[in-house]
PDB file of N, CA, C and O in Angstrom:
ATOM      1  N   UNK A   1     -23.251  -3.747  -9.458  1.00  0.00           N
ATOM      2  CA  UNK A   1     -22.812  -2.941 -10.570  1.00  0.00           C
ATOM      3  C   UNK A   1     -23.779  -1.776 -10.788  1.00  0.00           C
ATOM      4  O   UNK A   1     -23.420  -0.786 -11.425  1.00  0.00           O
ATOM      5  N   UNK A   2     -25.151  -1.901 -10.199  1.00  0.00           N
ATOM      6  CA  UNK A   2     -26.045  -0.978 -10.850  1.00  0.00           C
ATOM      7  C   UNK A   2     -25.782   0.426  -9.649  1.00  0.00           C
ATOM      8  O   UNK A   2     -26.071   1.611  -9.812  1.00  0.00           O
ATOM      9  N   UNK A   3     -25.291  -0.087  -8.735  1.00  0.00           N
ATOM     10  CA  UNK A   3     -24.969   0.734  -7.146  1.00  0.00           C
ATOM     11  C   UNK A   3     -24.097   1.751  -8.367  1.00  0.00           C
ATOM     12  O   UNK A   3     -24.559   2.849  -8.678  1.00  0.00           O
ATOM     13  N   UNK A   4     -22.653   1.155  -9.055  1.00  0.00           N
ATOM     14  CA  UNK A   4     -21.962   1.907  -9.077  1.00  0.00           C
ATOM     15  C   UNK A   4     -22.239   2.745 -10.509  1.00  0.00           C
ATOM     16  O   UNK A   4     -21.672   3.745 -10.951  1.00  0.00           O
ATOM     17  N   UNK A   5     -23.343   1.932 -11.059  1.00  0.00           N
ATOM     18  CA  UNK A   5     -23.357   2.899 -12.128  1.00  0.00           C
ATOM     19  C   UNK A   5     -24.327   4.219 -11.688  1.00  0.00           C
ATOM     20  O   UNK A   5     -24.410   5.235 -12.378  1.00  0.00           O
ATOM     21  N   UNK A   6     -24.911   4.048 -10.646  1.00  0.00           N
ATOM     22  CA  UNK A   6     -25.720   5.082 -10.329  1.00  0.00           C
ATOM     23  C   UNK A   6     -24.923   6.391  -9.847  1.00  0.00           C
ATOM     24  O   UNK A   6     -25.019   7.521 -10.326  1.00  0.00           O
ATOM     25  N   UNK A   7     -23.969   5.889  -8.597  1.00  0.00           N
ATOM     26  CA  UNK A   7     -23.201   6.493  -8.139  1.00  0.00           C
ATOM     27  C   UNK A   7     -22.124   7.357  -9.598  1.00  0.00           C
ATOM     28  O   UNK A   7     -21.856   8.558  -9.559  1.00  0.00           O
ATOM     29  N   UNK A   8     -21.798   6.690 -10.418  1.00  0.00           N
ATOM     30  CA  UNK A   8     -20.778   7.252 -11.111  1.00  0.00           C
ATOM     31  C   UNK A   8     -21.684   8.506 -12.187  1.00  0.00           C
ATOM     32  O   UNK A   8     -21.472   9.718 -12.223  1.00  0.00           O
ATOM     33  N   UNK A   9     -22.766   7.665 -13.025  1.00  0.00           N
ATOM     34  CA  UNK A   9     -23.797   8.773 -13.532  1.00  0.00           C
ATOM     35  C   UNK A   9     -23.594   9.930 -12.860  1.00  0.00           C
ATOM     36  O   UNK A   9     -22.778  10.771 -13.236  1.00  0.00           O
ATOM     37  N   UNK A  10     -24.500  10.080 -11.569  1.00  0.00           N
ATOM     38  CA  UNK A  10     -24.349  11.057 -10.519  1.00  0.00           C
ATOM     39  C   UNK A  10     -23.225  11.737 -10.568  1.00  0.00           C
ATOM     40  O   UNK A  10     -23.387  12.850 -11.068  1.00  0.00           O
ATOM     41  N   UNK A  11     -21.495  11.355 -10.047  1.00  0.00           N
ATOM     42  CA  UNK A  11     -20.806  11.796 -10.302  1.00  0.00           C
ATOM     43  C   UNK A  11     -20.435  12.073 -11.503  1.00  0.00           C
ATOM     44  O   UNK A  11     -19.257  12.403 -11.639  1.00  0.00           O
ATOM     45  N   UNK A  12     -21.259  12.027 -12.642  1.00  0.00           N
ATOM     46  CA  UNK A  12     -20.563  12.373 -14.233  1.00  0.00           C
ATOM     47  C   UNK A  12     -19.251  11.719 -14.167  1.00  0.00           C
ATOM     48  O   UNK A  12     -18.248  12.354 -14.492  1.00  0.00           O
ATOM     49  N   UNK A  13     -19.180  10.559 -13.791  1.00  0.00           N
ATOM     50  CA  UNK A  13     -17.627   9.523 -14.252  1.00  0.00           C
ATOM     51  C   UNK A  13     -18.018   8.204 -15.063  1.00  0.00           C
ATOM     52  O   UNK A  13     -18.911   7.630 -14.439  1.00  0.00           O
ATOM     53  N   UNK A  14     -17.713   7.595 -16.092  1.00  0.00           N
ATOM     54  CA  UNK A  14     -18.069   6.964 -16.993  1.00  0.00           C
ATOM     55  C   UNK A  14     -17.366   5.244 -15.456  1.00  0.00           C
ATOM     56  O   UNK A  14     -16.443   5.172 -14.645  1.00  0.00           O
ATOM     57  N   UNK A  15     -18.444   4.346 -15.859  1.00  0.00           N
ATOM     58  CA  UNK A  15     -18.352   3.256 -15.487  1.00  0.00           C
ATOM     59  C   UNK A  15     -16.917   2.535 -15.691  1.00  0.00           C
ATOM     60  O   UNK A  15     -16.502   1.620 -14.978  1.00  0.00           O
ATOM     61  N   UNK A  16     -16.318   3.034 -16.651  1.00  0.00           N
ATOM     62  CA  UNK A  16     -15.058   2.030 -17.416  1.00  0.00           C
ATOM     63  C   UNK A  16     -13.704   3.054 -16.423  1.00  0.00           C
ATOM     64  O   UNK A  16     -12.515   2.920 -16.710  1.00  0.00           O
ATOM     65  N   UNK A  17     -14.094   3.850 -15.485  1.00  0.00           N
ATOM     66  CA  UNK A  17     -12.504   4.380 -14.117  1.00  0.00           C
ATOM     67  C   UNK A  17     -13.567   4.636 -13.110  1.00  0.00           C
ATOM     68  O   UNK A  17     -13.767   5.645 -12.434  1.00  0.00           O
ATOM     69  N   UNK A  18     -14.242   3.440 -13.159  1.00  0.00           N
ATOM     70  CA  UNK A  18     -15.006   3.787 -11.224  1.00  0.00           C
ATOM     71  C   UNK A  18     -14.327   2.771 -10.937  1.00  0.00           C
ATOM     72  O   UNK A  18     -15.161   1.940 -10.575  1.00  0.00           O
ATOM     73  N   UNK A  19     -13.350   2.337 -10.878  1.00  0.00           N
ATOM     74  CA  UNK A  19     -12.397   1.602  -9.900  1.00  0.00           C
ATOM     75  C   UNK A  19     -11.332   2.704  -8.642  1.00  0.00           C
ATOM     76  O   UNK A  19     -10.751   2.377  -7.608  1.00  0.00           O
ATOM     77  N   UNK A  20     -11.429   3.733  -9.178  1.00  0.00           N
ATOM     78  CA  UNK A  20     -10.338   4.234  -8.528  1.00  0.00           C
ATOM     79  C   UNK A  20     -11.561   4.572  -7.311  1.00  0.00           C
ATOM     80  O   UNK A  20     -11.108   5.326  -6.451  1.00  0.00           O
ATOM     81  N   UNK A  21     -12.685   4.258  -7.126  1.00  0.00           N
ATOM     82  CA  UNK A  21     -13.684   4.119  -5.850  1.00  0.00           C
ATOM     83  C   UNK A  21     -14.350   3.634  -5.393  1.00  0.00           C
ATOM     84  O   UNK A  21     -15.476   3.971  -5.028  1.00  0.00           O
ATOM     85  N   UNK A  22     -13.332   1.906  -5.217  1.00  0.00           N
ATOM     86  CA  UNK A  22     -13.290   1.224  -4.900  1.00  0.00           C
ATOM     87  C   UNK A  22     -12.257   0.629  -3.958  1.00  0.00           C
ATOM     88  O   UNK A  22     -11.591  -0.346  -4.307  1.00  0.00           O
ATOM     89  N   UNK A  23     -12.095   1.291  -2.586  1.00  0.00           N
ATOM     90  CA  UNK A  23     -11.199   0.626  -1.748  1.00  0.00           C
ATOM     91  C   UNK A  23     -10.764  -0.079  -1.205  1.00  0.00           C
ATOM     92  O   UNK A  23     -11.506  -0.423  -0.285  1.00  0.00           O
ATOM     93  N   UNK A  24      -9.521  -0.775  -1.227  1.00  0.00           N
ATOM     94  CA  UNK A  24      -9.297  -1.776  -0.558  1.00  0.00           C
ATOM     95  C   UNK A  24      -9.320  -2.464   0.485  1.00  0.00           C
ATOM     96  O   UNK A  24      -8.231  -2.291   1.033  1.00  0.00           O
ATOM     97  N   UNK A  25     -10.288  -3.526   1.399  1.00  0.00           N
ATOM     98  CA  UNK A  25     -10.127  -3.097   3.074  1.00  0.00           C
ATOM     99  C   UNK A  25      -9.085  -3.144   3.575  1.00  0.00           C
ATOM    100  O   UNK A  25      -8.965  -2.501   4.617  1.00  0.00           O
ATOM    101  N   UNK A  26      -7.748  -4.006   3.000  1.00  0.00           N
ATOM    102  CA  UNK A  26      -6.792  -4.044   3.873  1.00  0.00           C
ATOM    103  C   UNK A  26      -6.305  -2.403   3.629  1.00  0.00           C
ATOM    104  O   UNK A  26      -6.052  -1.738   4.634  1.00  0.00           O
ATOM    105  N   UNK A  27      -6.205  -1.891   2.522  1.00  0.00           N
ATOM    106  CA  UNK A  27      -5.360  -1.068   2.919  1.00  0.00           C
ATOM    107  C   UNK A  27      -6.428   0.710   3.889  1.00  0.00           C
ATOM    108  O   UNK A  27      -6.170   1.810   4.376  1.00  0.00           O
ATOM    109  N   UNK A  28      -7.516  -0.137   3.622  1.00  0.00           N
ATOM    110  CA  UNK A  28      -8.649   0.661   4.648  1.00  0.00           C
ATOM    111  C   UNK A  28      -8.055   0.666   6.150  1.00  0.00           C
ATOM    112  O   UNK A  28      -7.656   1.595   6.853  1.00  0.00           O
ATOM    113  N   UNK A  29      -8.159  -0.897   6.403  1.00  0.00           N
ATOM    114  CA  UNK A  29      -7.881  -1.228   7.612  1.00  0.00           C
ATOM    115  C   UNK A  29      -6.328  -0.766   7.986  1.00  0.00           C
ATOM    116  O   UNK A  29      -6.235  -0.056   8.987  1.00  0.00           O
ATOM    117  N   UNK A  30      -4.938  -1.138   7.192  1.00  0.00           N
ATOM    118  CA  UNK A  30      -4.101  -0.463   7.749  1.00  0.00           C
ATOM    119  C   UNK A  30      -3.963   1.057   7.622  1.00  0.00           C
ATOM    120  O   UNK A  30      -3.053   1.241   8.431  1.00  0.00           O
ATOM    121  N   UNK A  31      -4.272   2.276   7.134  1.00  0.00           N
ATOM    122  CA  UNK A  31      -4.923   3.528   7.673  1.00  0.00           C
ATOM    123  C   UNK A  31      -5.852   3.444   8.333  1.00  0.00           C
ATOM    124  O   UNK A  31      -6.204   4.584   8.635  1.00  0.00           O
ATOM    125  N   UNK A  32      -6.434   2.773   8.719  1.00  0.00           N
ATOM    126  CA  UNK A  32      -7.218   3.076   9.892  1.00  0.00           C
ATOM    127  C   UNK A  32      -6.387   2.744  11.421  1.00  0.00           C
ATOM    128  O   UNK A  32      -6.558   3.462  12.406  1.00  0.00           O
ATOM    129  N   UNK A  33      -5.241   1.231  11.417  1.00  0.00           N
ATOM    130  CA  UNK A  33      -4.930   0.952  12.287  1.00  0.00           C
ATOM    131  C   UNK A  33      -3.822   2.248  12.653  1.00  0.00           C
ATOM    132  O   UNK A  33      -3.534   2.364  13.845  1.00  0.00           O
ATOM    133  N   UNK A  34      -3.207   3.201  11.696  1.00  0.00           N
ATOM    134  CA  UNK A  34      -1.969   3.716  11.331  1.00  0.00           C
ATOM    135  C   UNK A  34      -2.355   5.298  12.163  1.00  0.00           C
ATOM    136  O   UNK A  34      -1.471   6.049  12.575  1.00  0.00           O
ATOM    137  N   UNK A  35      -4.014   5.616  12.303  1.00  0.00           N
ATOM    138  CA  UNK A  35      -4.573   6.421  12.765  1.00  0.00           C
ATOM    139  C   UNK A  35      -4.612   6.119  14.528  1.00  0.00           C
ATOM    140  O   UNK A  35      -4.100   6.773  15.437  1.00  0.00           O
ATOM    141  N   UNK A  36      -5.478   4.796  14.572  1.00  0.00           N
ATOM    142  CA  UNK A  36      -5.517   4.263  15.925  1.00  0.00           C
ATOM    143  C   UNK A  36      -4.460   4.575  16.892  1.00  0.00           C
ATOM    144  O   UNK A  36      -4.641   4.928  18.057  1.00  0.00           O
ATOM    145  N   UNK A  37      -3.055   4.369  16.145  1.00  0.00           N
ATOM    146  CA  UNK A  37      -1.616   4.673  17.055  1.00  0.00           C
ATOM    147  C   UNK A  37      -1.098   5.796  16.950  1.00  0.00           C
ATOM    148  O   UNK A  37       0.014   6.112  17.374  1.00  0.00           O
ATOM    149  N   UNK A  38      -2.196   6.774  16.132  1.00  0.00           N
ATOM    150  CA  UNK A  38      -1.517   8.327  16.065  1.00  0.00           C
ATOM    151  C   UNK A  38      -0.077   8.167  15.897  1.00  0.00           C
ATOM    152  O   UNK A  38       0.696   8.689  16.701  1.00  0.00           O
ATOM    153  N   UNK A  39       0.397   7.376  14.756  1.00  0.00           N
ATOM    154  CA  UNK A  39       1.471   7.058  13.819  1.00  0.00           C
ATOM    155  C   UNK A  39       1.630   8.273  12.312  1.00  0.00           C
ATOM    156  O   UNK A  39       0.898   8.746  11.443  1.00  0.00           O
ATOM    157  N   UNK A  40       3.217   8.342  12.785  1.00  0.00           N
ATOM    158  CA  UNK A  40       3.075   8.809  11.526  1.00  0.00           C
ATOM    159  C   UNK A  40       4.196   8.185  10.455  1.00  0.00           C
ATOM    160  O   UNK A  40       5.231   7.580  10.734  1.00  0.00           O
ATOM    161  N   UNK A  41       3.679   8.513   9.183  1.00  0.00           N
ATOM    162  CA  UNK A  41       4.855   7.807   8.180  1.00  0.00           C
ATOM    163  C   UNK A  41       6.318   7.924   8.051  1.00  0.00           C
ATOM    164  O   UNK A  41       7.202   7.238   7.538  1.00  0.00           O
ATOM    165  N   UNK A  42       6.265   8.945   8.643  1.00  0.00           N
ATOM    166  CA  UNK A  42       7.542   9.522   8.358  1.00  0.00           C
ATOM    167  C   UNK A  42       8.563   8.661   9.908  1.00  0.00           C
ATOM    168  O   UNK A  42       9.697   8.300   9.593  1.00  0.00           O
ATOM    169  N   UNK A  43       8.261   8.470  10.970  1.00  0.00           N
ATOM    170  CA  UNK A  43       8.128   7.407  11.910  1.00  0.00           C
ATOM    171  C   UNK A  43       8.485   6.344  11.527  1.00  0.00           C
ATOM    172  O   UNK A  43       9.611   5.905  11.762  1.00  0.00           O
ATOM    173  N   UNK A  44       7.187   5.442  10.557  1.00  0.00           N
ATOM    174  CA  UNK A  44       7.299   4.033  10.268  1.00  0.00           C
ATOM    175  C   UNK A  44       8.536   3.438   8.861  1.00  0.00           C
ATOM    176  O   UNK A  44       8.876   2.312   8.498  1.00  0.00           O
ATOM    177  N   UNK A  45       8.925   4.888   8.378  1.00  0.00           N
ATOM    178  CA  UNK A  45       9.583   4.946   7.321  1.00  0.00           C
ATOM    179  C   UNK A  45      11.526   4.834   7.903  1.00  0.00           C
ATOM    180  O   UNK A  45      12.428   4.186   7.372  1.00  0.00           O
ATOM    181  N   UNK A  46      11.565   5.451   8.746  1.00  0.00           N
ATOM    182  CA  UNK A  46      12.335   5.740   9.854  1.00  0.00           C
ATOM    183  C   UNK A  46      12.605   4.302  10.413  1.00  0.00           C
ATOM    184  O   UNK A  46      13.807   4.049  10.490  1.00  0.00           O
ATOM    185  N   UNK A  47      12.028   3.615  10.693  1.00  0.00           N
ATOM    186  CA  UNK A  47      11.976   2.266  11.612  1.00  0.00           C
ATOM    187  C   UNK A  47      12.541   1.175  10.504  1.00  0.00           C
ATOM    188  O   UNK A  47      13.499   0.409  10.613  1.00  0.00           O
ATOM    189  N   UNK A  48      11.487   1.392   9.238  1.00  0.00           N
ATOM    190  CA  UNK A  48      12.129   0.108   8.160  1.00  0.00           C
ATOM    191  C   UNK A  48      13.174   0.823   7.559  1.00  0.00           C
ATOM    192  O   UNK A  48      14.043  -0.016   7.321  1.00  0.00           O
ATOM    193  N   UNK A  49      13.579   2.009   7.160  1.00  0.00           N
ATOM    194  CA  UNK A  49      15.224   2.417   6.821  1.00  0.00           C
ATOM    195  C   UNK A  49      14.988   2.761   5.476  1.00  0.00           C
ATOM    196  O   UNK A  49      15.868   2.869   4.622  1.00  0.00           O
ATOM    197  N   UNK A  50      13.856   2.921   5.317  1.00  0.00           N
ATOM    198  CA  UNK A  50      12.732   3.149   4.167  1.00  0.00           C
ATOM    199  C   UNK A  50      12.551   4.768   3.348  1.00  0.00           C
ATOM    200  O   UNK A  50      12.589   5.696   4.156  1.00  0.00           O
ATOM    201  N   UNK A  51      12.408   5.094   2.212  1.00  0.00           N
ATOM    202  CA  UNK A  51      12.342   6.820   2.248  1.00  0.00           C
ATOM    203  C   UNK A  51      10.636   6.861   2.440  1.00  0.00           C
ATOM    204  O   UNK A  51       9.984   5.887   2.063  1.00  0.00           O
ATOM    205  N   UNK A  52      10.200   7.621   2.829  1.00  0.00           N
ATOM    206  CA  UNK A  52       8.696   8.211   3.623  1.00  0.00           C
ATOM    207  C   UNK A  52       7.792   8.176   2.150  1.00  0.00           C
ATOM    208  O   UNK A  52       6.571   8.017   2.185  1.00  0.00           O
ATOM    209  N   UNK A  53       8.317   8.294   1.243  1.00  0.00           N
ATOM    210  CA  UNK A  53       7.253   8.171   0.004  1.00  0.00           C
ATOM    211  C   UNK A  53       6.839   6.596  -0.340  1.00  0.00           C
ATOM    212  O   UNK A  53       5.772   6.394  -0.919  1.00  0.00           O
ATOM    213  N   UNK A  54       7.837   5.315   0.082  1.00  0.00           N
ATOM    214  CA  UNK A  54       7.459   4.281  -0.110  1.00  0.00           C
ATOM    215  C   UNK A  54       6.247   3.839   1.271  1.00  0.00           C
ATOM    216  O   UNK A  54       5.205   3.227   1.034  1.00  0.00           O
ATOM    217  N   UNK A  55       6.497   4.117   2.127  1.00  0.00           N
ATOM    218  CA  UNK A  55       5.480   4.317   3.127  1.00  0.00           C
ATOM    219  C   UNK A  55       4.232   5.331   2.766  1.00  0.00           C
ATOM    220  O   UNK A  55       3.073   4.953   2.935  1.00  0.00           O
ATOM    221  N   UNK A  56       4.396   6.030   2.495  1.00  0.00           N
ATOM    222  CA  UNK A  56       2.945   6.942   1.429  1.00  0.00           C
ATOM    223  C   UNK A  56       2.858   5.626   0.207  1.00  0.00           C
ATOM    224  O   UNK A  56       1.666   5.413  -0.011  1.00  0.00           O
ATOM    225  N   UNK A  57       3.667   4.791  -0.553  1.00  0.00           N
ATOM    226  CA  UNK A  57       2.684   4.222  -1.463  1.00  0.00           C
ATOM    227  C   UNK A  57       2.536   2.942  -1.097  1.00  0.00           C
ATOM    228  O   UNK A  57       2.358   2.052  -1.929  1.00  0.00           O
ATOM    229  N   UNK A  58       2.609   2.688   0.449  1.00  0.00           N
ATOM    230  CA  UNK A  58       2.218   1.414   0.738  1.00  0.00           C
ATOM    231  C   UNK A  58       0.538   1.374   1.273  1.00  0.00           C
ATOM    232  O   UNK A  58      -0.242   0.436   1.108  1.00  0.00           O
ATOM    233  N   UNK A  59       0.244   2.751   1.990  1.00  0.00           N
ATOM    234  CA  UNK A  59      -0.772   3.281   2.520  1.00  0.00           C
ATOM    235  C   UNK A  59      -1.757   3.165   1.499  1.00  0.00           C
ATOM    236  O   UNK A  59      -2.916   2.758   1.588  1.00  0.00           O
ATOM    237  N   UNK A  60      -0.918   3.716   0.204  1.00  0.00           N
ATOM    238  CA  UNK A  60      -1.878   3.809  -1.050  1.00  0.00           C
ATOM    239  C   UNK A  60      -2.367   2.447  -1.795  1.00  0.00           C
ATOM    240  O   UNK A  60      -3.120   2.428  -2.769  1.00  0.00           O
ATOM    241  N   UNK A  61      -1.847   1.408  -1.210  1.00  0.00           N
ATOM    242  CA  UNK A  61      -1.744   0.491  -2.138  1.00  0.00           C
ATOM    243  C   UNK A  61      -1.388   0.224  -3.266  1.00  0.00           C
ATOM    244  O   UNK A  61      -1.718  -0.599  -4.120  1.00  0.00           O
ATOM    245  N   UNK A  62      -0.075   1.680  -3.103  1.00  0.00           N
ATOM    246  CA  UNK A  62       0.514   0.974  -4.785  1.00  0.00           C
ATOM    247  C   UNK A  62       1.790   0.140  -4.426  1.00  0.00           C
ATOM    248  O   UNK A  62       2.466  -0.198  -5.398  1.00  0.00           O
ATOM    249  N   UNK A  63       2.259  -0.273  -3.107  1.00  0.00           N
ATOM    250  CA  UNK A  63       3.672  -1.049  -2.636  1.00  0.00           C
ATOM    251  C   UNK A  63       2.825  -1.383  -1.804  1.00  0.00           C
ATOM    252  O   UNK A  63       1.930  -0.816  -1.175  1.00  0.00           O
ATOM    253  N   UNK A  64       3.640  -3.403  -1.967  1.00  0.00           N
ATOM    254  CA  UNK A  64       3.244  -3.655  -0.693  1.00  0.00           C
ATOM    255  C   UNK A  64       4.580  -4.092   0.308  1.00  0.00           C
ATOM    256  O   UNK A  64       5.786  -4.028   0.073  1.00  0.00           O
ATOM    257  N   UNK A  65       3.845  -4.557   1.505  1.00  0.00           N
ATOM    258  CA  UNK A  65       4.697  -4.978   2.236  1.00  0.00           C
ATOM    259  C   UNK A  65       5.843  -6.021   2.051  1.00  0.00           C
ATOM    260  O   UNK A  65       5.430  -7.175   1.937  1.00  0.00           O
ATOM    261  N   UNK A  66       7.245  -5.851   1.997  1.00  0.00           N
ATOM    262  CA  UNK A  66       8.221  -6.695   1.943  1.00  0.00           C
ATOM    263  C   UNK A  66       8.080  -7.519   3.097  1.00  0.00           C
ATOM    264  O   UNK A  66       7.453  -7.086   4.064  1.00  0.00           O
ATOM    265  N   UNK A  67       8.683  -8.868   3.113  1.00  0.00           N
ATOM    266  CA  UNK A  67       8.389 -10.008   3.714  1.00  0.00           C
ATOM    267  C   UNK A  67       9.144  -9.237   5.435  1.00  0.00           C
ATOM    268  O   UNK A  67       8.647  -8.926   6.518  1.00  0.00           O
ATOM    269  N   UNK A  68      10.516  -9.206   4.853  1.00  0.00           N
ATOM    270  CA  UNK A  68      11.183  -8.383   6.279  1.00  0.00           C
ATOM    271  C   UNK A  68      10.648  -7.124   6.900  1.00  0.00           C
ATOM    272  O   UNK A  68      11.188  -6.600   7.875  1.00  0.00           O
ATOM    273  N   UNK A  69       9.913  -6.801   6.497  1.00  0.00           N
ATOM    274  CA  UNK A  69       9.090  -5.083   6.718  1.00  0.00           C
ATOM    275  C   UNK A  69       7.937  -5.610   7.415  1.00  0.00           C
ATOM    276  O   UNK A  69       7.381  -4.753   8.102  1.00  0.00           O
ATOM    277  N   UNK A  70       7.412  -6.749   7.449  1.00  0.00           N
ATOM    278  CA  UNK A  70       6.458  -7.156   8.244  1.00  0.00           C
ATOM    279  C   UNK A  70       6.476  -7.058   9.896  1.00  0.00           C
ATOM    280  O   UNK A  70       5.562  -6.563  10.556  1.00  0.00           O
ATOM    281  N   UNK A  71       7.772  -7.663  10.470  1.00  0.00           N
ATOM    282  CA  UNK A  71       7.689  -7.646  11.636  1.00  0.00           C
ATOM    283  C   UNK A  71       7.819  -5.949  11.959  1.00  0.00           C
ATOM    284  O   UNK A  71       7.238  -5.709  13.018  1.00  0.00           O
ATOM    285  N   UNK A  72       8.214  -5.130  11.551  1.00  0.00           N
ATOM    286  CA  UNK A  72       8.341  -3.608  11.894  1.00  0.00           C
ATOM    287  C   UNK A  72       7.104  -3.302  11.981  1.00  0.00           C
ATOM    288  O   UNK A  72       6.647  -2.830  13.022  1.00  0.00           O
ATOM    289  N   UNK A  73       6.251  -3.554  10.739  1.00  0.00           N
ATOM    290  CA  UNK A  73       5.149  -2.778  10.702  1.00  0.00           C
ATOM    291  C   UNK A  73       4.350  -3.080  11.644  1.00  0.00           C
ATOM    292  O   UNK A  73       3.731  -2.318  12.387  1.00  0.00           O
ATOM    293  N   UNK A  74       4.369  -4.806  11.597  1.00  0.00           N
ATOM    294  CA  UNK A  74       3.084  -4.667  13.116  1.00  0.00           C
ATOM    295  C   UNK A  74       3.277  -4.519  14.220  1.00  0.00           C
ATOM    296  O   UNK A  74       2.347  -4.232  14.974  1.00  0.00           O
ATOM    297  N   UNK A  75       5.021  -4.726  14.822  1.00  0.00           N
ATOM    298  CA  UNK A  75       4.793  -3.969  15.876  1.00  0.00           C
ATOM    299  C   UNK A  75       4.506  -2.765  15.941  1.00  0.00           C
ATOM    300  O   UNK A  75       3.653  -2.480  16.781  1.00  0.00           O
ATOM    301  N   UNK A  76       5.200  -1.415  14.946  1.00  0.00           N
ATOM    302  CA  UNK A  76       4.407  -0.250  14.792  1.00  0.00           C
ATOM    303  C   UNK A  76       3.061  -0.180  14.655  1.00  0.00           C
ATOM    304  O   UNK A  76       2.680   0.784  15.320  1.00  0.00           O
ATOM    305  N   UNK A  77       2.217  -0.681  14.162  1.00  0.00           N
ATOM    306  CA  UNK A  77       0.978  -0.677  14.570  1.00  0.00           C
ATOM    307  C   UNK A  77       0.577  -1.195  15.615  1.00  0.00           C
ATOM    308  O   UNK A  77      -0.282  -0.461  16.105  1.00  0.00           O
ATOM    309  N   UNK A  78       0.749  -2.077  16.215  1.00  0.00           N
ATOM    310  CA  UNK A  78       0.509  -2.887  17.674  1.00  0.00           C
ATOM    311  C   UNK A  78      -0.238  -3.844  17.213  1.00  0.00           C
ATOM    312  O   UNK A  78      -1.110  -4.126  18.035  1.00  0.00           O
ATOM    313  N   UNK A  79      -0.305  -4.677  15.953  1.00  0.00           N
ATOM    314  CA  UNK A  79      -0.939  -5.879  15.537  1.00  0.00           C
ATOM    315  C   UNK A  79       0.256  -7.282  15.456  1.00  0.00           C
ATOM    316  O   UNK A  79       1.486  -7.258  15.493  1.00  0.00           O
ATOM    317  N   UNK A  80      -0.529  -8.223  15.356  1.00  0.00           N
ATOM    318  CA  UNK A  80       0.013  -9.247  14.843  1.00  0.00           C
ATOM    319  C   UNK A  80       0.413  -9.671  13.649  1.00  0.00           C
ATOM    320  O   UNK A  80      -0.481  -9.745  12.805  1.00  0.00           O
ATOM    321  N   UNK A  81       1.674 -10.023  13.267  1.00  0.00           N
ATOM    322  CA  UNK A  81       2.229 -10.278  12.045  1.00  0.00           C
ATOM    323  C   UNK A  81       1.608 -10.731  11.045  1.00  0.00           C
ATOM    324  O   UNK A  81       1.737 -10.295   9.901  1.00  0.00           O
ATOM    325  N   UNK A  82       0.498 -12.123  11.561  1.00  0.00           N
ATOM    326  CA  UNK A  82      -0.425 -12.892  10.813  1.00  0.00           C
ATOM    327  C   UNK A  82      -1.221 -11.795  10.200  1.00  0.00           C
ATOM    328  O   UNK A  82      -1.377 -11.681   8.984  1.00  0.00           O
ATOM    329  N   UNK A  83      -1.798 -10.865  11.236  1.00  0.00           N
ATOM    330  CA  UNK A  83      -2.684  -9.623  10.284  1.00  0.00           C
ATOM    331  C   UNK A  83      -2.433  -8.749   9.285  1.00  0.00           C
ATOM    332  O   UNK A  83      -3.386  -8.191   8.741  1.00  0.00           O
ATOM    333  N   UNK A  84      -1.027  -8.468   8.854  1.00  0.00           N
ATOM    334  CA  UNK A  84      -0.333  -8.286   8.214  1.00  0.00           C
ATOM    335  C   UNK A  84      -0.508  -9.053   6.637  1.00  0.00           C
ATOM    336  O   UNK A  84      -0.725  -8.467   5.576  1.00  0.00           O
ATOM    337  N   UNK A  85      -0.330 -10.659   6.867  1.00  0.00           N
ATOM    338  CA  UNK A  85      -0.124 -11.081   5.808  1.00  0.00           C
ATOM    339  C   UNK A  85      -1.394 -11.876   4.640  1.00  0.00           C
ATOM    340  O   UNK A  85      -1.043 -12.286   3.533  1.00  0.00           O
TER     341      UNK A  85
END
């Protein structure tokens, strides 16, 4: 906590919205895997039948993955389903 109060001081952001810099690893890790395959959303959005902004707020972690959207996504990424869930 003292990491982030230093960090936020510094940034002049009050301790009580230093969450919004705090990332998630999964959704670290799937932009990172989403990079790896030089993928793009508009692609993976395309594949689940999906509009491209729910794929932008899955990235974001504000949607997550539907149970049936699983097998799409990891083969679009080239992972395993289990990593997914």
């Amino acid at each position: 906590m003292q990491i982030i109060e230093n960090i936020c001081s510094d940034a002049q952001v009050t301790t009580s919205n230093y969450a919004f810099m705090i990332r998630d690893p999964k959704i670290e890790w799937l932009n990172h895997r989403m990079l790896a395959v030089s993928g793009k959303k508009a692609e993976l959005a395309a594949k689940l039948g999906i509009h491209p902004s729910a794929v932008t707020r899955i990235f974001a972690g504000k949607r997550q993955i539907k149970s049936q959207e699983v097998p799409v996504v990891a083969e679009f990424l080239g992972v395993g389903t289990d990593q997914l869930i």
